[in-house]
N, C-alpha and C positions, 0 to 999 in steps of 0.2 A: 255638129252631129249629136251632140249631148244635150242639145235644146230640141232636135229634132224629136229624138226616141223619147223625152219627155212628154213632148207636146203627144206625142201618137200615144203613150199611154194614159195619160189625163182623156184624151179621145175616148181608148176603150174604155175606162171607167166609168165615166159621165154617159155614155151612152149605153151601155154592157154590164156594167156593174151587177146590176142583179141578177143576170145568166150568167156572170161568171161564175160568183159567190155560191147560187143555186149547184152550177158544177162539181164547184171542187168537196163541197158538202158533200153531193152525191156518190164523187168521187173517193173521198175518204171512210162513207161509211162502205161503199162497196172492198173497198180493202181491208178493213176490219171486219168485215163478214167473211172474206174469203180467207181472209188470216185465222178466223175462228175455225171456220170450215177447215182449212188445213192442218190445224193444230188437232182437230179432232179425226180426221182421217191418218195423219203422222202419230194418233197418239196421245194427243194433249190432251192433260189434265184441267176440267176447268178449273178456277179458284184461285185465290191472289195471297200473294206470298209477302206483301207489304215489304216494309226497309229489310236492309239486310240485317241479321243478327235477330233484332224483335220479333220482325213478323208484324204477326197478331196478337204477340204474348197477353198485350197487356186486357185486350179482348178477353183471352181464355181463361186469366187471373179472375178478369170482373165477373165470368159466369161463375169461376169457382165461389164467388166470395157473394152468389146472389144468394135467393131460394129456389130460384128454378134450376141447380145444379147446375155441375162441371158440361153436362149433357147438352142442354143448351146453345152451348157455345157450336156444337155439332150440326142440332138442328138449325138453327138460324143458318147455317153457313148450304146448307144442303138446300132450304127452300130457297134462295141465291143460285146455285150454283147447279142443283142438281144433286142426284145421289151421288156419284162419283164427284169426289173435289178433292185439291190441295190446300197446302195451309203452310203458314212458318210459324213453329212455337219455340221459343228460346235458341235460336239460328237454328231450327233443323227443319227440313220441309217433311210435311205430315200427308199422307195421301191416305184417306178415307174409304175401304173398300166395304161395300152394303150389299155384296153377292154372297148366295153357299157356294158356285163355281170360284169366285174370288178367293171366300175361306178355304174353302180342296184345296187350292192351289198353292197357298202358303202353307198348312196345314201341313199338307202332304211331300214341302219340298224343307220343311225345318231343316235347321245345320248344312242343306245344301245350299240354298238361296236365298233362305234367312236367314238369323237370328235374332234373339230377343232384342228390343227398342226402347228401353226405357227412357222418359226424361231423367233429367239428371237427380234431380231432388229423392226419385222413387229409388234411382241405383243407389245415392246418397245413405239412405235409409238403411236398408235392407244388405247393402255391404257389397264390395267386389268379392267376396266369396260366395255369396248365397247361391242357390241353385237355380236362382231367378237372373243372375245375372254373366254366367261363368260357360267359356265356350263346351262346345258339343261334345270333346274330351274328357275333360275334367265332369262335364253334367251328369256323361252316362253313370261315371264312378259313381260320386256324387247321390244319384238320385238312385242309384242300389242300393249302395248304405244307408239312406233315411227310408228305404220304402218297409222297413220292418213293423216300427210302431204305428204305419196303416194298412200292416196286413189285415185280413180277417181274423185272424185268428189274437193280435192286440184288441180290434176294435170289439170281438165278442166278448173282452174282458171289461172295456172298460163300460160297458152299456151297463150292465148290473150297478156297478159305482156307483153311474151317472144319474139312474134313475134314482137310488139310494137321496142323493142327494138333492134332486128335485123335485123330489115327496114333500120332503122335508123343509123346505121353502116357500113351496106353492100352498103347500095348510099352513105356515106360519104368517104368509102373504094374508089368505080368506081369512083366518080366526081376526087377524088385526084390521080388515076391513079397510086397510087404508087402497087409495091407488098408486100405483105404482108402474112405471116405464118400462115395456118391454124391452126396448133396447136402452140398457144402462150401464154407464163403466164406473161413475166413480159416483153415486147418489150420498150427496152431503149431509140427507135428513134421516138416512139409515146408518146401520155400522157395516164394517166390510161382510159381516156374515148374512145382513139380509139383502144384500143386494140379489137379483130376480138373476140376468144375465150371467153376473159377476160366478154361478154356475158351469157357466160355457167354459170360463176363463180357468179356474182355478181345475175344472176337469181336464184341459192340454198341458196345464203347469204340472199339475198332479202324477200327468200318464209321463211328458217330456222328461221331469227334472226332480220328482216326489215334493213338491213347494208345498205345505199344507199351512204352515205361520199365517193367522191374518194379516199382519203388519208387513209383512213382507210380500205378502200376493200385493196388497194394497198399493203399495210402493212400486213396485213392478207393473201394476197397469198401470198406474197413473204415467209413470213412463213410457211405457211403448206405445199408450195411445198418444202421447206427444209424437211419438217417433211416426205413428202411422198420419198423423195431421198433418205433417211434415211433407207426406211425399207428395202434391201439389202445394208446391210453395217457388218461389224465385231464388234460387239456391247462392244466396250471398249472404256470408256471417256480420249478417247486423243484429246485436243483441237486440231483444224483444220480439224481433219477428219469428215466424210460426220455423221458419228455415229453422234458425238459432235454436231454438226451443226445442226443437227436433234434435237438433247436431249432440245436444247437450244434452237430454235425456239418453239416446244413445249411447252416449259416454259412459252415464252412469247403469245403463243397462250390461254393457260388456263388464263392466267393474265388478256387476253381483252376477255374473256369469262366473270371471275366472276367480273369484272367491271359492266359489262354489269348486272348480273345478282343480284348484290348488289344496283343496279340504280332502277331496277325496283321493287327489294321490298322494296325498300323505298319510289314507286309512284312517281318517278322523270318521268318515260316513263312508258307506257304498251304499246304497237302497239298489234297491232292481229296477231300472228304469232305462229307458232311451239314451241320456246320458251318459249312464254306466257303461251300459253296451256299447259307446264310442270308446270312451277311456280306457277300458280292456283290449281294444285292438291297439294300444302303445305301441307293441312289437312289432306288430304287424308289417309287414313289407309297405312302402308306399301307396303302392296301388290298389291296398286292401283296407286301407283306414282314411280319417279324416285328419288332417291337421287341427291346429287350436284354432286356427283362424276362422276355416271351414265349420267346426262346429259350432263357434261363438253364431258365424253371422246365420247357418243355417237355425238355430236353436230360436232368435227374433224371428226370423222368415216364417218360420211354423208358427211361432207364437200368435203373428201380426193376422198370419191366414187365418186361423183359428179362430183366433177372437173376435174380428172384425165383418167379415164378410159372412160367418154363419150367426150370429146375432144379428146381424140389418137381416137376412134370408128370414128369419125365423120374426121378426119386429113385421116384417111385409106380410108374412102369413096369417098373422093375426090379424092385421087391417084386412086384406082379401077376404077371409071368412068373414067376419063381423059386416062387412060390406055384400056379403052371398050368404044369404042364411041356410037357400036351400043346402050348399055346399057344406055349410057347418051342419046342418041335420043329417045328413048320409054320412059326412065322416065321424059323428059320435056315433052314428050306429052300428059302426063296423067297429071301431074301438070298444065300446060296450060290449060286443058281444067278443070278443077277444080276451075283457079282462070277465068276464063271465065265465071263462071256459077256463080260468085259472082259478086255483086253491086263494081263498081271500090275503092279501098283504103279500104275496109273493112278488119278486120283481120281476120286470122285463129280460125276458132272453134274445139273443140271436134269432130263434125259429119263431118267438113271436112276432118280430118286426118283419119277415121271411111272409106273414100270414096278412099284412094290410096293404092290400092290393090296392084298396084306393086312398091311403093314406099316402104311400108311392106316388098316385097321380099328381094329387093337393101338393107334392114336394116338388114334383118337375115342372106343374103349370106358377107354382111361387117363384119359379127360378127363372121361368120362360119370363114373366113379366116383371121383376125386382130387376134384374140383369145388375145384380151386385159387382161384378164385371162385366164393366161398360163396352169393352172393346178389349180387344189382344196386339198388343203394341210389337212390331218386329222391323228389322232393318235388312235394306235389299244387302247382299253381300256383292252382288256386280247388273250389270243393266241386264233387264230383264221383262215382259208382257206379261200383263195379265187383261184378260179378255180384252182384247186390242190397245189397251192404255199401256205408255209404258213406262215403266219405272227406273228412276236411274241408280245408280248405286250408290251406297249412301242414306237414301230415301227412307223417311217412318213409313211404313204400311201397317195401318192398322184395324185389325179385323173388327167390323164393327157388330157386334153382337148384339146389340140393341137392336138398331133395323133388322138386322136378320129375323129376330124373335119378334119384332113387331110387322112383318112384309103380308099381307092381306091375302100375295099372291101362294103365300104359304101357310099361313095359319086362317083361317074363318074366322073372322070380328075379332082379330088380333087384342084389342081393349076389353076382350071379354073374358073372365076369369072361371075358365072351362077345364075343371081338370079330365073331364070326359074324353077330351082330344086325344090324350095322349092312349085312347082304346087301342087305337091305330098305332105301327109304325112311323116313326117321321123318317125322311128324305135324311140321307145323311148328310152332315154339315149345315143343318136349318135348324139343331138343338145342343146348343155347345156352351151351358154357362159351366161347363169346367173345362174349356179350352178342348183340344183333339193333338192325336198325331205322339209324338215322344214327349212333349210337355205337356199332358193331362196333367190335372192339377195332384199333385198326392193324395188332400186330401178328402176326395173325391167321398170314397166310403165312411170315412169320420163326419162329414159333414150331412151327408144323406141319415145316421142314423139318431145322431143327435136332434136333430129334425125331426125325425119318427118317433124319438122317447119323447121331446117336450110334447108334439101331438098329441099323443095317446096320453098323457095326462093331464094336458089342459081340457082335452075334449069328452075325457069318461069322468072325470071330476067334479069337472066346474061350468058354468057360464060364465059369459063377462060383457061388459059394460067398455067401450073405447070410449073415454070421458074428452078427447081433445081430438076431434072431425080436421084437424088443421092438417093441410097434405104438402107446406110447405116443407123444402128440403134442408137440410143440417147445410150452412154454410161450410165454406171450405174443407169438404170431405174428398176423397178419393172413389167413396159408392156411393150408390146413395142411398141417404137417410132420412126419416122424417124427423124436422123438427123438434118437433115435439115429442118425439122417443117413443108415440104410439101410447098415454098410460089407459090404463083400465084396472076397475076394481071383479076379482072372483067374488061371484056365487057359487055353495058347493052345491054340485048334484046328491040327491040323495039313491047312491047305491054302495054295494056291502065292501065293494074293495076298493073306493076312491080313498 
């Protein structure tokens, strides 16, 4: 019998062989098409989620650690895959949403179907207290009590400051002729006082915690820019890696926290600051203060915002102009005539910045295309649909803000650097680099007018020269940055109150 059923399949083989083989081909890819078909009518996500645990981590490491940025890793996988796709980064699956109905949808369901997603490295960072990373309880508190030092009514304080000290920089920049990096933290060939940036820095230290010491500012970013390099990293303490280096700057950053914060309950110092005004609610009932914990880790959280993400915004704006001349000729002519309409050497106010309607534009169309935040990271809290895909619980969903601000089907020549667009209304959830919903960013208004001071006085001042054309991006950053820090050397304009 066993010689029979042999003999008759050697049969079919030798004479059938190749219709068979043609079949089960045809057969197989028919099933993998309707398995696709199925997965996408059930729901399914395209995209591959590789071994368990890894994923693609080591994929999303090598984008970080290219020049084409962490971004990269995103596009590559979407011209694959499609707009919608998944992913696995550090065992956790990632599902990439590229809609404004996708962004509403999360947007609008915070703390009920979301919450925040972070990888581990960025939670790492930024602390289980920050308000970046603490449930929707604890956040509302939370994010009452920090929302004072970005009222309006702090930020029209600290705009006079600001400008104060950006006068004062920017002519000491032009008289010395040298070039110098608009985005800069720690420049080894200046002292801490001429750093260009290191303004941005020392104005949120200033407003946060009264820090005015150079050696101490100094030491303090050198740090936390460790800390913010840190949050894409492979979060395992091996000394020398960027993790480490992070975990350990860290360390020393809460250390000159609660210095600080041990000095002044003991009346050695009180200045009038943000700080202060936590330390004074001691008493306070629970639910009406912060703990030490929550201010330590909130006090970096602001720092990190602050310094990093409106410096790369403000580094991008100057390439954008210098790259649109005609854009840089209309917006000196609306600052000129702004600082024309003022008494000579006076500084910037509130109602001045209130009057540059297309200085405003030039701020929203640098944000539309920098997309300093690349995407809004959140986690399904239970299974859930978004436009027919579904999500399981557990899942990163994350809003991708990039393709939104770059969708062709929403913006006109998306790569074109038009701050004209924003004449119009935009569609809502098609213009979100400060996020939407209960988690808009805080510093929302701090960062729009710092933006409008350096403007108006790079622009009624000076010319400038972008000495390094290179558009390659800062390895392993978390936004993105150029390279080459953007330098350029000022020319001064010749009028009465630059």
């Amino acid at each position: 019998m066993h010689t029979s059923l042999k003999e008759g399949l050697q049969f079919l083989i030798n004479n059938y062989g190749a219709i068979i083989l043609s079949s089960l081909i045809a057969i197989g890819i028919a099933v993998l098409l309707r398995q696709k078909g199925d997965d996408r009518r059930s729901g399914g996500i395209p995209g591959k989620l590789g071994i368990p645990l890894l994923g693609e981590t080591f994929s999303f490491l090598a984008s970080t650690n290219s020049t084409k940025g962490c971004y990269d890793f995103v596009r590559q996988r979407r011209m694959r895959h499609g707009n919608w796709f998944k992913t696995r980064i550090l065992g956790r699956v990632h599902v990439f949403v590229p809609s404004v109905e996708g962004a509403k949808t999360i947007f609008a369901n915070d703390f009920v179907l979301f919450n925040k997603g972070y990888l581990k490295s960025m939670a790492d960072a930024v602390g289980k207290k920050s308000l970046l990373s603490v449930p929707q309880e604890i956040h509302q508190r939370i994010r009452g009590l920090l929302s004072d030092p970005f009222s309006m009514n702090s930020v029209s304080k600290f705009i006079p400051k600001f400008d104060s000290e950006l006068c004062e920089r920017l002519k000491r920049l032009e008289e010395e002729g040298k070039s110098f990096r608009v985005l800069e933290f720690t420049m080894k060939d200046l002292t801490s006082k001429e750093r260009l940036m290191q303004v941005a820095f020392d104005g949120i230290c200033d407003m946060l915690l009264s820090i005015t010491d150079a050696s101490t500012l100094g030491q303090l970013e050198r740090d936390i820019t460790a800390v913010a390099d840190s949050m894409l990293s492979f979060p395992i303490m091996i000394p020398g890696t960027r993790y480490y280096k992070g975990m350990k700057a860290r360390e020393r950053v809460m250390k000159t926290f609660k210095a600080m914060i041990s000095k002044r309950r003991s009346r050695e110092e009180a200045p009038d600051d943000f700080l202060q005004s936590m330390l004074q609610r001691d008493l306070y009932p629970p639910n009406e203060k912060l703990d030490d914990e929550e201010i330590l880790d909130n006090l970096l959280t602001l720092i990190i915002a602050g310094q990093s993400t409106t410096a790369a915004a403000i580094m991008w704006c100057v390439k954008f102009l210098d790259d649109n001349r005609e854009v840089q000729d209309r917006l000196r002519e609306e600052q000129l005539s702004i600082l024309g309409n003022k008494p000579a050497g006076t500084l910037l106010k509130y109602e001045d910045l209130m009057n540059m309607s297309y200085a405003s534009k030039v701020v929203k169309e640098t944000l539309r295309m920098s997309n300093v935040l690349l995407w809004y990271p959140r986690v399904a809290l239970d299974n859930c649909t978004i436009e027919g895909y579904e999500i399981k619980k557990g899942w990163n969903v994350n809003i991708d803000a990039t393709h939104i601000h770059y969708d062709p089907a929403i913006y006109e020549n998306p790569m074109y650097f038009k701050p004209s667009r924003f004449d119009e209304m935009q569609k809502p959830y098609s213009y979100i680099p400060f996020g939407s919903g209960p988690r808009t960013c805080l510093g929302i208004n701090m960062a729009k007018v710092t933006m409008l001071v350096f403007l108006h006085r790079l622009t009624s001042g000076y010319t400038w020269t972008v000495d390094n054309q290179d558009l390659s991006l800062e390895r392993k950053a978390h936004i993105p940055r150029l390279q080459s820090g953007c330098p350029i050397t000022l020319q001064r304009l010749d009028n009465r109150n630059a």
